[in-house]
C-alpha positions, 0 to 999 in steps of 0.5 A: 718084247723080251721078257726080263731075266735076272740082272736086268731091270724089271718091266714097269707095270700097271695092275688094279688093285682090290680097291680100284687103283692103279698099283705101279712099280714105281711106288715100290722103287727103293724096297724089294718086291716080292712078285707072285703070279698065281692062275686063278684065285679060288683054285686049290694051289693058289689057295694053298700058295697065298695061304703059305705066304700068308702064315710067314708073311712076318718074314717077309717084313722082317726082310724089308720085302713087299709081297705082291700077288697077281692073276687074271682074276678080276679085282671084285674076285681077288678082294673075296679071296683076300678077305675069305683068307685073311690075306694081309698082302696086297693082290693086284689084277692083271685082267687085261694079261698084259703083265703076264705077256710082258714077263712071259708067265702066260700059261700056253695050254689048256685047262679044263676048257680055259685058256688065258692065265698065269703060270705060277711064277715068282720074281724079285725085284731089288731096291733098285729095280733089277730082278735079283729072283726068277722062277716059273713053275710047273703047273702043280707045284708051289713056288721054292719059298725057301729060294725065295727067302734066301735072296731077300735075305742076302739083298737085305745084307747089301 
């Protein structure tokens, strides 16, 4: 399977989301979707990149943009995390990777030991289902937030 590229429409998905439900694209359909995968909650990047997010959470709104953040990371795990920082976003899990896989974001190497985790990686989604926005990190760098916010704004334009 190919993953997605920027113009096309962007692969369906089904994640658990910290409540235990099915969290899906189509209940996204017609708002634009801000996705963020990050490796694993708890771990010193991540905290940092959700936190970041979280203190300019209000521009996202103010762009009509819905945040999404994803992992590996069991939905048990992923409330804590939410609720030990004050996330007002939703987190989603992919546990099972097959989000991951689908949008080629699996991280390949090794780490301290463990395989099987995202790459840090961000995507939007528009109103209409194309991804507009594209970006998968290097292992310790953070998401180009500003890039991010630019193409939200220029899609709340159209």
């Amino acid at each position: 399977m190919a993953h997605p590229k920027i113009g096309e429409k962007a692969t369906d998905f089904q994640l658990t989301s910290t409540d235990l439900k099915i969290i899906s694209r189509a209940e996204y359909a017609g708002k634009s979707l801000v996705l963020l995968f990050f490796p694993l909650a708890y771990s010193g990047g991540c905290i940092k990149e959700m936190c970041l997010v979280r203190d300019s959470y209000d521009q996202y709104n103010s762009l009509d943009a819905e945040v999404l953040g994803i992992s590996v990371d069991s939905p048990f795990v992923l409330r804590k995390f939410a609720t030990d920082y004050n996330l007002q976003f939703p987190l989603a899990s992919d546990f099972n990777r097959k989000m991951c896989k689908d949008y080629g974001v699996m991280y390949e190497g090794e780490f301290v030991g463990m395989t099987g985790f995202s790459r840090r990686a961000s995507f939007i989604i528009d109103a209409n289902g194309i991804i507009r926005y594209k970006e998968i990190c290097d292992s310790n760098a953070q998401p180009d937030f500003e890039k991010i916010k630019e193409t939200l704004s220029a899609l709340s334009l159209n």
